[in-house]
Biopython code that builds the backbone (N, CA, C, O; Angstrom):
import numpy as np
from Bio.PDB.StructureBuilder import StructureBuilder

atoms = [
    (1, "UNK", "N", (-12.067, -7.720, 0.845)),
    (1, "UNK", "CA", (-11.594, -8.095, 2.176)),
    (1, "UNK", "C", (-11.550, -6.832, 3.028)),
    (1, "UNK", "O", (-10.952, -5.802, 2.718)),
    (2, "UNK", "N", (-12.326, -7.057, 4.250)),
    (2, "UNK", "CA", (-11.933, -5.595, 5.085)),
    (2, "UNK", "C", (-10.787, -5.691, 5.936)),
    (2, "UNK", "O", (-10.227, -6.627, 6.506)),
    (3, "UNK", "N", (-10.484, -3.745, 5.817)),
    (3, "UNK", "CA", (-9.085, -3.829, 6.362)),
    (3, "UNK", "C", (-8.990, -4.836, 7.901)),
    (3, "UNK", "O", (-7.875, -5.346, 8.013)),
    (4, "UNK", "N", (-9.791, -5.121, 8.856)),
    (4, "UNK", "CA", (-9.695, -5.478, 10.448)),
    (4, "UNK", "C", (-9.242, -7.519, 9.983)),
    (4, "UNK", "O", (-8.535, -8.114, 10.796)),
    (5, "UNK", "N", (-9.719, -8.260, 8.756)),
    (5, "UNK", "CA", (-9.466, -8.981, 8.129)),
    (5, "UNK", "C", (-7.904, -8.780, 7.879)),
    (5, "UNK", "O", (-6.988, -8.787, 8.702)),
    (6, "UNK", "N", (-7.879, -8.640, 6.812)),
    (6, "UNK", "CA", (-6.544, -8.004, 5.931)),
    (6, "UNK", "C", (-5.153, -7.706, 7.388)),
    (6, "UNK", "O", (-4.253, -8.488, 7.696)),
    (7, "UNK", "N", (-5.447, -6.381, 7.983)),
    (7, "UNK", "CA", (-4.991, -6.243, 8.774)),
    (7, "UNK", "C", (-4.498, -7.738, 9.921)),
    (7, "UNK", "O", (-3.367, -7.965, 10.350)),
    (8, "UNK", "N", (-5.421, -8.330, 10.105)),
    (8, "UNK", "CA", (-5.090, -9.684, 11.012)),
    (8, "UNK", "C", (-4.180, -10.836, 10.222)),
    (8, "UNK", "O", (-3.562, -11.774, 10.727)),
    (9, "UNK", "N", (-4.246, -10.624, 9.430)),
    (9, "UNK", "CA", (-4.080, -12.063, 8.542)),
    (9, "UNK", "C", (-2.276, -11.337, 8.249)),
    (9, "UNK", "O", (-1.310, -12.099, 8.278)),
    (10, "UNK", "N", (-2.109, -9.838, 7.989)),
    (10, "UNK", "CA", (-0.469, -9.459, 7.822)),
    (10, "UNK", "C", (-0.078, -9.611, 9.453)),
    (10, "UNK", "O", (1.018, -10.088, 9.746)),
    (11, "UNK", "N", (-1.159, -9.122, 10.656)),
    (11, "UNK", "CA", (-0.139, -9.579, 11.681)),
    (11, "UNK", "C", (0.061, -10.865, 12.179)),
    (11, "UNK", "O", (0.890, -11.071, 13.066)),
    (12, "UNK", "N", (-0.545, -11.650, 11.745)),
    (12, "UNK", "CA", (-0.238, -12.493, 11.580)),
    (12, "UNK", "C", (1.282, -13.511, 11.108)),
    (12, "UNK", "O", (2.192, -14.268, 11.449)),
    (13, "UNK", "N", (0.906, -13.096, 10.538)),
    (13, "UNK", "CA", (2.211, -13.344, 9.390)),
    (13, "UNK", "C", (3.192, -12.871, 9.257)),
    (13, "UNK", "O", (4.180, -13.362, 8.710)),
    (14, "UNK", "N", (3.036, -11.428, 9.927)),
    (14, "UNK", "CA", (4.437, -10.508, 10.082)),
    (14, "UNK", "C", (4.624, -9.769, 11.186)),
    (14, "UNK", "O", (5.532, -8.944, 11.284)),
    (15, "UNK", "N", (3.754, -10.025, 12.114)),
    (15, "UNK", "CA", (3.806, -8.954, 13.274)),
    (15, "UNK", "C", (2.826, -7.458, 12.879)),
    (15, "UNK", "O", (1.866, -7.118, 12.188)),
    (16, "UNK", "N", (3.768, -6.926, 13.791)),
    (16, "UNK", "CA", (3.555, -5.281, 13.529)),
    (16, "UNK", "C", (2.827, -4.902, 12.495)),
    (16, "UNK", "O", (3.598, -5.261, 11.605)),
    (17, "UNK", "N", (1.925, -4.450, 11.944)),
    (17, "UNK", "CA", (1.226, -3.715, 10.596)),
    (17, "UNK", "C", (1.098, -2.285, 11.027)),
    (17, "UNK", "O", (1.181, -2.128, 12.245)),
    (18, "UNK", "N", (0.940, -1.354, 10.402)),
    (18, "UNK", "CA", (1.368, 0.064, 10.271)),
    (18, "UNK", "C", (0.118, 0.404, 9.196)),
    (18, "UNK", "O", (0.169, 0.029, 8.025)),
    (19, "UNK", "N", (-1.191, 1.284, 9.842)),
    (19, "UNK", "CA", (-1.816, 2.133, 9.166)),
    (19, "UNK", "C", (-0.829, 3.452, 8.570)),
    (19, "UNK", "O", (0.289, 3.715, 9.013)),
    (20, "UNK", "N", (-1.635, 4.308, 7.300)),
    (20, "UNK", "CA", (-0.584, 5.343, 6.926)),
    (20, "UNK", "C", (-0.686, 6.025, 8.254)),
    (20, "UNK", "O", (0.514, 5.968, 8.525)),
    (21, "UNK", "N", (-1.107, 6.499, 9.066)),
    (21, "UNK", "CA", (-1.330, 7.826, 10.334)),
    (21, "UNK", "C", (-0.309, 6.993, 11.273)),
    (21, "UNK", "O", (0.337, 7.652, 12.087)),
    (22, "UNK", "N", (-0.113, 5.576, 11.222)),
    (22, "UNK", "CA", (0.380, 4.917, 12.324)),
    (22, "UNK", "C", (2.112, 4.940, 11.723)),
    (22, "UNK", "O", (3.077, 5.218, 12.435)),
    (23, "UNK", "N", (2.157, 4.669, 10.639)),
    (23, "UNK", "CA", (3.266, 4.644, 10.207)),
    (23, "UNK", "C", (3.705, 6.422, 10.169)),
    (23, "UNK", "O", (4.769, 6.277, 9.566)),
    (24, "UNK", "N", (3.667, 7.004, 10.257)),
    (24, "UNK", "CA", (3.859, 8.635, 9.968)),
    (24, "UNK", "C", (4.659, 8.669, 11.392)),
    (24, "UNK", "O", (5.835, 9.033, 11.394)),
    (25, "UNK", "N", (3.969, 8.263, 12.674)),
    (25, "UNK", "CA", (4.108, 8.856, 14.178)),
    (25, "UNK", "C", (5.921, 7.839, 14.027)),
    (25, "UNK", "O", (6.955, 8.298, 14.513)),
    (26, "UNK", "N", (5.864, 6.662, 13.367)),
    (26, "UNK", "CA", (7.151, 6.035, 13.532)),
    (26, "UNK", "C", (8.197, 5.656, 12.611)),
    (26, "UNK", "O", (9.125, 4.867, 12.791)),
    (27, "UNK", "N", (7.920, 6.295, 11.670)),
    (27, "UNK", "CA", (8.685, 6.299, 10.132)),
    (27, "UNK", "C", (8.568, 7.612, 9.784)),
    (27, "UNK", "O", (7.638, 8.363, 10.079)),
    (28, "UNK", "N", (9.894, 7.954, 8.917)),
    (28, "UNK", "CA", (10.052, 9.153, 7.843)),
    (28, "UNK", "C", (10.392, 8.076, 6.506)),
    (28, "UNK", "O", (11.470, 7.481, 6.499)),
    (29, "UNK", "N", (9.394, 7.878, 5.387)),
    (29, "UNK", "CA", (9.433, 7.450, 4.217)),
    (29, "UNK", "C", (10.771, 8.233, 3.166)),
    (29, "UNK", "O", (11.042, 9.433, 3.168)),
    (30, "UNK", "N", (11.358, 7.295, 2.440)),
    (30, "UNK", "CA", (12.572, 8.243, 1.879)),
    (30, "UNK", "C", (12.446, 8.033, 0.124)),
    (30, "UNK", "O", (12.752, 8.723, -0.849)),
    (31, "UNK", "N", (11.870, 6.793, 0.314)),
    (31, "UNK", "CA", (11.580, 6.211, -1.366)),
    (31, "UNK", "C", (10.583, 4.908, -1.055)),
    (31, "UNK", "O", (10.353, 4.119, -0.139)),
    (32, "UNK", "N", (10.180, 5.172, -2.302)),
    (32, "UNK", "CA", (8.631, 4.600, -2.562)),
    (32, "UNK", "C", (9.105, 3.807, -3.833)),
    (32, "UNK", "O", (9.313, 4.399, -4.892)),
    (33, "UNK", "N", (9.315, 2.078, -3.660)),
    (33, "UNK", "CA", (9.668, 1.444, -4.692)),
    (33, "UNK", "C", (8.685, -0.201, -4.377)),
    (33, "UNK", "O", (8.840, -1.264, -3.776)),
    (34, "UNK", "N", (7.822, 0.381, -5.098)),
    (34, "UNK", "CA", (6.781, -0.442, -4.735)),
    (34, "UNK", "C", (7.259, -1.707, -5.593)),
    (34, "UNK", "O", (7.795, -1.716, -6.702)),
    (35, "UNK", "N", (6.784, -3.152, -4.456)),
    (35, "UNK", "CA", (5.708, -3.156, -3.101)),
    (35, "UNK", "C", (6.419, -2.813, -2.134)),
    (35, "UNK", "O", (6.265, -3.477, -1.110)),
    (36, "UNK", "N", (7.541, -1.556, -2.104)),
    (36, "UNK", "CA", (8.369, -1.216, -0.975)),
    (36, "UNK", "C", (8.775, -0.242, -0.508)),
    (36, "UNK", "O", (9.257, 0.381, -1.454)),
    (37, "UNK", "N", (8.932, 0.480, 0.640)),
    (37, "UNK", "CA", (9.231, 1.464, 0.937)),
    (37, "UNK", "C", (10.234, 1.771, 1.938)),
    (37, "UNK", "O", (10.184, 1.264, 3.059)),
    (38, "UNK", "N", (11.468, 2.868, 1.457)),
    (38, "UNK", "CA", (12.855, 2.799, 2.376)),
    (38, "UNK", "C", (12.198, 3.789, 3.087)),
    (38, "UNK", "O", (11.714, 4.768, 2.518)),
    (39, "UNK", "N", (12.127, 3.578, 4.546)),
    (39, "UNK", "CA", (12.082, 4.176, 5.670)),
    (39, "UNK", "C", (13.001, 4.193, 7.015)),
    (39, "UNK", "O", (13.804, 3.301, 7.290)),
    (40, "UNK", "N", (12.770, 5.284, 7.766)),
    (40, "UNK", "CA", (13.658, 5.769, 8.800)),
    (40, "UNK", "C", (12.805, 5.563, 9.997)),
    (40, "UNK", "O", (11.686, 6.019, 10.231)),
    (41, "UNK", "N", (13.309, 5.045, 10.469)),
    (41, "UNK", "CA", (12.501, 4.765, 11.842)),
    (41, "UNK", "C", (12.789, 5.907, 13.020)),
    (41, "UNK", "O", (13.954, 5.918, 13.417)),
    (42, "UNK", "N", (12.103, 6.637, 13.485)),
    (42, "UNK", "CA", (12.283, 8.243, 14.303)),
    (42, "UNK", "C", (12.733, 7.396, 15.419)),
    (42, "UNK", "O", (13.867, 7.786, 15.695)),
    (43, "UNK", "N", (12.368, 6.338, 16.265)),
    (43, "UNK", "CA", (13.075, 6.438, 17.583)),
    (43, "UNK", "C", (14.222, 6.311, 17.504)),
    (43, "UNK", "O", (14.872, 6.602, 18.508)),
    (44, "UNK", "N", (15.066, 5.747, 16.086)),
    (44, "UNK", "CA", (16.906, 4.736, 16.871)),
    (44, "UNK", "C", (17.218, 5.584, 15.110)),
    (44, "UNK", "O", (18.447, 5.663, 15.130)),
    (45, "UNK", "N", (16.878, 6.044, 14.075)),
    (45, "UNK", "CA", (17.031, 6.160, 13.063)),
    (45, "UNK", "C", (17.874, 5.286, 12.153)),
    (45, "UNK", "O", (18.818, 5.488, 11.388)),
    (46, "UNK", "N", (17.032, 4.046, 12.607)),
    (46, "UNK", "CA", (16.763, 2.918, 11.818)),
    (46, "UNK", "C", (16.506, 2.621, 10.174)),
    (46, "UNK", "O", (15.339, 2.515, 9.797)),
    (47, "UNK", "N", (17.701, 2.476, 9.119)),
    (47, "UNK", "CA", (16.809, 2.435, 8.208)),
    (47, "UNK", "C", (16.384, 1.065, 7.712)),
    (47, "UNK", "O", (16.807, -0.003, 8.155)),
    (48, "UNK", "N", (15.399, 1.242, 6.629)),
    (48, "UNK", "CA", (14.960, -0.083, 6.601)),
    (48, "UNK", "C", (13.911, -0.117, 5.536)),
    (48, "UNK", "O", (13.521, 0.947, 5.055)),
    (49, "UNK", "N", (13.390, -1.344, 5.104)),
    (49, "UNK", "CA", (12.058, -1.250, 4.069)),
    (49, "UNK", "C", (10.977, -1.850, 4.807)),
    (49, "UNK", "O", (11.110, -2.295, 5.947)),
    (50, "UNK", "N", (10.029, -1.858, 4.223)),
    (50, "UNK", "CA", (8.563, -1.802, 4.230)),
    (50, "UNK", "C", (7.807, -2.470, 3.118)),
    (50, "UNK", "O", (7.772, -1.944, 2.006)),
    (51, "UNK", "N", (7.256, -3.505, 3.346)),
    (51, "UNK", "CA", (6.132, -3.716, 2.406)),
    (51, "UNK", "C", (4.934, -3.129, 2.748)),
    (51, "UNK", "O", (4.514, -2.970, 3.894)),
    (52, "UNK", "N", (4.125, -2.652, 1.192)),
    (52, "UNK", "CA", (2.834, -2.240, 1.832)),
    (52, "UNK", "C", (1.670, -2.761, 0.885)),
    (52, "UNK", "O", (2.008, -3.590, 0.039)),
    (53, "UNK", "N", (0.506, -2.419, 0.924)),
    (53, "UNK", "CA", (-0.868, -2.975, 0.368)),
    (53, "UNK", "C", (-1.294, -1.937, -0.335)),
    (53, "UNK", "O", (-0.805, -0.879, 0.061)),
    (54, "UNK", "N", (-2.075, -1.837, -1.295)),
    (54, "UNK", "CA", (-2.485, -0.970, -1.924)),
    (54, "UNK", "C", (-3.864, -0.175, -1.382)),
    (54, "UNK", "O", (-4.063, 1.040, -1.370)),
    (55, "UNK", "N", (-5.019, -1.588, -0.803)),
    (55, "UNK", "CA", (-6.453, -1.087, -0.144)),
    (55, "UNK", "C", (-6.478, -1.951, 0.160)),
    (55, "UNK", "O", (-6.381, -3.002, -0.475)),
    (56, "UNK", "N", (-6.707, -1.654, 1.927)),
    (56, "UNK", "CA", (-6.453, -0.247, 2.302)),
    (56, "UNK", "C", (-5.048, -0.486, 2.249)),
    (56, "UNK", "O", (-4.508, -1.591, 2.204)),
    (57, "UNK", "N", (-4.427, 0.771, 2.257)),
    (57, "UNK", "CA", (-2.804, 1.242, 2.548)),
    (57, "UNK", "C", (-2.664, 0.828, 4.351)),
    (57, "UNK", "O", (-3.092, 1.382, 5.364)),
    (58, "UNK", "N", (-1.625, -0.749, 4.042)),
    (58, "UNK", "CA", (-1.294, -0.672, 5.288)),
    (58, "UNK", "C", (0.301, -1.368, 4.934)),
    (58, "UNK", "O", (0.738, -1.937, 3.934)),
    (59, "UNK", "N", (0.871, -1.038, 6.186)),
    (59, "UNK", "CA", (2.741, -1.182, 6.144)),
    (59, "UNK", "C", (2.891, -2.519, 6.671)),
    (59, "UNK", "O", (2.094, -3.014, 7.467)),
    (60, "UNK", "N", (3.871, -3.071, 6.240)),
    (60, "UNK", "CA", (4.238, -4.576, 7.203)),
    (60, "UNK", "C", (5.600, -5.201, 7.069)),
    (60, "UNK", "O", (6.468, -4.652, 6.391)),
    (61, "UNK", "N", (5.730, -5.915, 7.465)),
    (61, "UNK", "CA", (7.551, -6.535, 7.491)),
    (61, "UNK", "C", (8.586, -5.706, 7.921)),
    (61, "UNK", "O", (9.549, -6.124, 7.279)),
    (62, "UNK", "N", (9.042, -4.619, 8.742)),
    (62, "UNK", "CA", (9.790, -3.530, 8.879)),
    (62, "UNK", "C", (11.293, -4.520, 8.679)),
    (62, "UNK", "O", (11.543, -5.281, 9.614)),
    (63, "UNK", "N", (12.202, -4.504, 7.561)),
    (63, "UNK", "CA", (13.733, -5.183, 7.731)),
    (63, "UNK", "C", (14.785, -3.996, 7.424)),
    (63, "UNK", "O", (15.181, -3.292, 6.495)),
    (64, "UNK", "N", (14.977, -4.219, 8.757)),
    (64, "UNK", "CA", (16.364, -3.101, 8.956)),
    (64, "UNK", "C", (17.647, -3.068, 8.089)),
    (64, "UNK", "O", (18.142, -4.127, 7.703)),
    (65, "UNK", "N", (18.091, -2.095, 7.837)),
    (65, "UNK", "CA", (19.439, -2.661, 6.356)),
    (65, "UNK", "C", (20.626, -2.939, 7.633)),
    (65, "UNK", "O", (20.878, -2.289, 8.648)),
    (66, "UNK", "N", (21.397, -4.620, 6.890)),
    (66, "UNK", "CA", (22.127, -4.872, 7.636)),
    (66, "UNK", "C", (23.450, -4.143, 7.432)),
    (66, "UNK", "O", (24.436, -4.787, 7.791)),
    (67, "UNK", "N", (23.638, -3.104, 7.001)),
    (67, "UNK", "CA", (25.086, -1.977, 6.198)),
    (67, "UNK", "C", (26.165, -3.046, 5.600)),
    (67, "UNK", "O", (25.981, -4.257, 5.477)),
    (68, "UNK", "N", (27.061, -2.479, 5.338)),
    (68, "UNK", "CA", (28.346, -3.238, 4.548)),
    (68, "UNK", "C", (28.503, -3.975, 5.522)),
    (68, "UNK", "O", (28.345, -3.684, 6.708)),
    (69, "UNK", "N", (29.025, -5.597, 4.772)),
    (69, "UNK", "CA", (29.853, -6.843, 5.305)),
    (69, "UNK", "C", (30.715, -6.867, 4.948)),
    (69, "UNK", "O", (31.488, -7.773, 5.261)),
]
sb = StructureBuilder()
sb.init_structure("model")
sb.init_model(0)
sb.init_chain("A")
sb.init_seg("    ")
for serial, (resi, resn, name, xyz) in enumerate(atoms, 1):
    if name == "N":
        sb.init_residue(resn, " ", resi, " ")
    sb.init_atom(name, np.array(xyz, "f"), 0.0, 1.0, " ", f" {name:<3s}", serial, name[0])
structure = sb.get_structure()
């Protein structure tokens, strides 16, 4: 499947998708717990996870942690 495929079919389904170069400019990665990744979002320092794909490497679902209830 090519990524412009692949790529359509997660925004689809999830919005937003995140190449690695695209995800870099708007995430700081903190842990890598695959299929997931805790990231910081640079504009609001947002944290949150990430699903990602193996090939090509692309990011999707960004869910913000809702902190203690």
């Amino acid at each position: 499947m090519s990524e412009a495929i692949d790529r359509q079919s997660l925004e689809a389904k999830f919005g937003k998708v995140w190449s690695e170069e695209e995800l870099a400019h708007e995430f700081i990665i903190t842990a890598i717990i695959a299929p997931h990744v805790v990231a910081r979002r640079r504009a609001d320092d947002v944290v949150g996870t990430l699903e990602f794909t193996g090939q090509p490497p692309l990011y999707f679902n960004f869910q913000p942690n809702r902190g203690p209830e």
